[in-house]
C-alpha positions, 0 to 999 in steps of 0.5 A, spaced: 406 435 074 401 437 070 399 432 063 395 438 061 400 439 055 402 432 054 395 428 054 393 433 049 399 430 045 398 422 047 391 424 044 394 427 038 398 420 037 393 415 040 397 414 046 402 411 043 410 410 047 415 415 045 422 414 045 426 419 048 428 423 042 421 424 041 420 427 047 425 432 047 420 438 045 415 436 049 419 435 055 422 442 055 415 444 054 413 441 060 417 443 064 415 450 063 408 449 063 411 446 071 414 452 072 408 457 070 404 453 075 409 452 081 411 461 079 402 460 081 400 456 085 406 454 091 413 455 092 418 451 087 418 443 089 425 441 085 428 437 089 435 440 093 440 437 098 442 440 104 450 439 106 452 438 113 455 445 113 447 448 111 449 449 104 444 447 099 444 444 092 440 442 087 439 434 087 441 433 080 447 436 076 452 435 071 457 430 070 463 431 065 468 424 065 467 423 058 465 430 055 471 432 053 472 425 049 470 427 042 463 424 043 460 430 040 463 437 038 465 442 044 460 447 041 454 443 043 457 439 050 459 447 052 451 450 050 449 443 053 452 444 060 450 452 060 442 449 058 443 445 065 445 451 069 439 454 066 435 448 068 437 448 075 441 443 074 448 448 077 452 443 080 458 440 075 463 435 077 470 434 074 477 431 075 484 433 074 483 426 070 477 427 066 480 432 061 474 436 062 476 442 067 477 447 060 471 445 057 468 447 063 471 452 064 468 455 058 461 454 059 461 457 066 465 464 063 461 470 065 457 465 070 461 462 076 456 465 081 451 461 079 454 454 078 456 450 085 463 446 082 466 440 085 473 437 082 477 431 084 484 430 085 488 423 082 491 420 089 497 419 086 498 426 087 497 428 094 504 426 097 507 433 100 504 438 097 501 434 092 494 436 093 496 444 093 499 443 086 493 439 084 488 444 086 492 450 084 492 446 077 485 445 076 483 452 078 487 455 073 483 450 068 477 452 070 479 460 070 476 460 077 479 462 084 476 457 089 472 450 089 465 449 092 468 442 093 474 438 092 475 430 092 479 425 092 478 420 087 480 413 090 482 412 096 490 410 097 494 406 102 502 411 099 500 417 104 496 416 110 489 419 111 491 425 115 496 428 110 490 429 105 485 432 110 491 436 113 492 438 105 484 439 105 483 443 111 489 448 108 486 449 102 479 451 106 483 456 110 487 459 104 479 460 101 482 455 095 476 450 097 469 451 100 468 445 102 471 437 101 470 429 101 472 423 098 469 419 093 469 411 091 470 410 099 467 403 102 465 403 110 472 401 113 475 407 109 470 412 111 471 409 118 477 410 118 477 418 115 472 420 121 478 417 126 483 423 123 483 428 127 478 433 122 476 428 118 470 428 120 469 435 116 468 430 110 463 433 106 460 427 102 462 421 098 461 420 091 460 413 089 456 409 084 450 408 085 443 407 079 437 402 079 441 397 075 448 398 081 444 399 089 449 396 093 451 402 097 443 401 099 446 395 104 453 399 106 456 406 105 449 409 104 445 407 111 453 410 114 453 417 110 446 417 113 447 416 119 452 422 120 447 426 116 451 426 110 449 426 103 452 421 098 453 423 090 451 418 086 455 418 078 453 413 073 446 414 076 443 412 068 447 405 068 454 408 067 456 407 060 452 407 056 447 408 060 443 401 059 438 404 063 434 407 058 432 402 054 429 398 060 422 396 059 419 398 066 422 405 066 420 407 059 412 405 061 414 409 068 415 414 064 410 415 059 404 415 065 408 421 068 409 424 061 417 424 060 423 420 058 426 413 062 432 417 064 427 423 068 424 416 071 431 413 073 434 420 076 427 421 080 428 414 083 436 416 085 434 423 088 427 420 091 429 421 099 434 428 099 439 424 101 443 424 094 445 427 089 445 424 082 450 427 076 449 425 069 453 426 064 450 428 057 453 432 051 446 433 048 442 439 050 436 436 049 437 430 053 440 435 058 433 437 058 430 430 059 433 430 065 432 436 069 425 433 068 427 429 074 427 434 079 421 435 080 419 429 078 415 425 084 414 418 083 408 414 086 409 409 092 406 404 086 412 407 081 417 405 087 414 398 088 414 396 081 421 399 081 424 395 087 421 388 083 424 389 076 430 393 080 432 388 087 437 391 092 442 386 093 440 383 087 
């Protein structure tokens, strides 16, 4: 990334740390003077993740578990979700659970094309045709005709794993869903999956994952990449409240590179092209920080510094 524009105003504000909201205006122009250099000079370096199915997208996306809590005005969360699209972050998750599929829905109007969307369904309701019912649902909550994917939320013992994935692959066929996976499964219930007949089709596995929660490093993470398949990775600035932010290490990392903490904590989860993070934000301007992330490289001496303040299996 070029510090053209951002060591001109570190030398107008002698160099002192900005806080993220500082930061706003001057990441958002940042990542335009990235984009003019990268339109110039070579191919764009954003970093994407390819699914075992050839399908590409960006490594970063939007979040929605607590858009639609009243946390900050439907306006704002809606211009917010469309700023991320513009911004290359075009994948959005959501869940029947959340509350989120209308809001969403009215973001992505007159531009579904563009957006790569994921929903999930609760797993109480997957029994019979549960998971059709539930997809026909959000469907019309999201005023749209198909899934890029579809999940299932947690892992359930009242249906076997093979009704679920036989509900999936009928979905595929029927063009309801493009692709499906799981989320919040360990090793023993992916095994488990990938002996159903089909199960094997499983897109990803969305799970936690941040600098502050690395525990999928020794478990889930090493079995998805095995297989060649990606993982998700929510609360990937620190779940709520995102303690992340306010860490010592990233906000310096941060301001060597010219961005914000949360830029710092998102490039480390994307850093090998194997995740996928979705942070959440209902602020257009933060939404902005963050997209920073995608073309973020961090240094091996960044990455040292990080895994000494941020062990795994700590």
């Amino acid at each position: 990334m070029s510090l053209s524009y951002l060591e001109k105003y570190d030398n107008r504000h002698e160099n002192r740390l900005l806080n993220r909201r500082e930061f706003t205006g001057l990441c958002a122009a940042a990542m335009l003077t990235v984009s003019l250099e990268a339109a110039a000079q070579a191919p764009a370096a954003a970093r994407t993740v390819k699914f075992r199915d050839g399908r590409t997208v960006p490594a970063l996306g939007q979040g929605s578990a607590r858009l639609a809590k009243g946390r900050h005005p439907e306006a704002a969360v809606i211009e917010a979700l469309r700023a991320g699209i513009s911004a290359g972050m075009t994948l959005i998750d959501t869940a029947e659970l959340y509350g989120s599929e209308e809001l969403i829905g009215r973001a992505i109007a007159g531009q579904r094309d563009k957006v790569f969307l994921v929903s999930k369904v609760w797993p109480t309701h997957v029994a019979g045709d549960g998971v059709a019912r539930a997809c026909e649902a959000s469907l019309r909550r999201l005023g749209t005709d198909y899934l890029d994917l579809y999940l299932l939320h947690w892992p359930q013992k009242d249906v076997g794993i093979s009704h679920v994935v036989a509900a999936f692959e009928d979905l595929v066929t029927k063009k309801k869903i493009r692709s499906w996976g799981v989320s919040n499964f360990g090793v023993r219930e992916m095994e488990e999956l990938f002996r159903v007949s089909r199960g094997d089709h499983c897109a990803t596995n969305q799970v936690p994952y941040n600098l502050g929660d690395r525990d999928i490093e020794r478990s889930v993470l090493p079995w998805c990449r095995r297989r060649g398949m990606p993982v998700m990775a929510y609360s990937p600035l620190g779940g709520e409240g995102a303690k992340l932010l306010r860490d010592p290490t990233l906000a310096k990392i941060g301001s060597e590179h010219g961005c914000t903490a949360a830029a710092v904590a998102l490039a480390w989860a994307i850093r090998d092209g194997n995740v996928i993070a979705i942070p959440e934000s209902g602020s257009t301007a933060h939404v902005k920080e963050n997209a920073i992330a995608l073309m973020l490289k961090l240094t091996p001496q960044d990455l040292q510094t990080l895994d000494a303040a941020f062990p795994s299996g700590r």
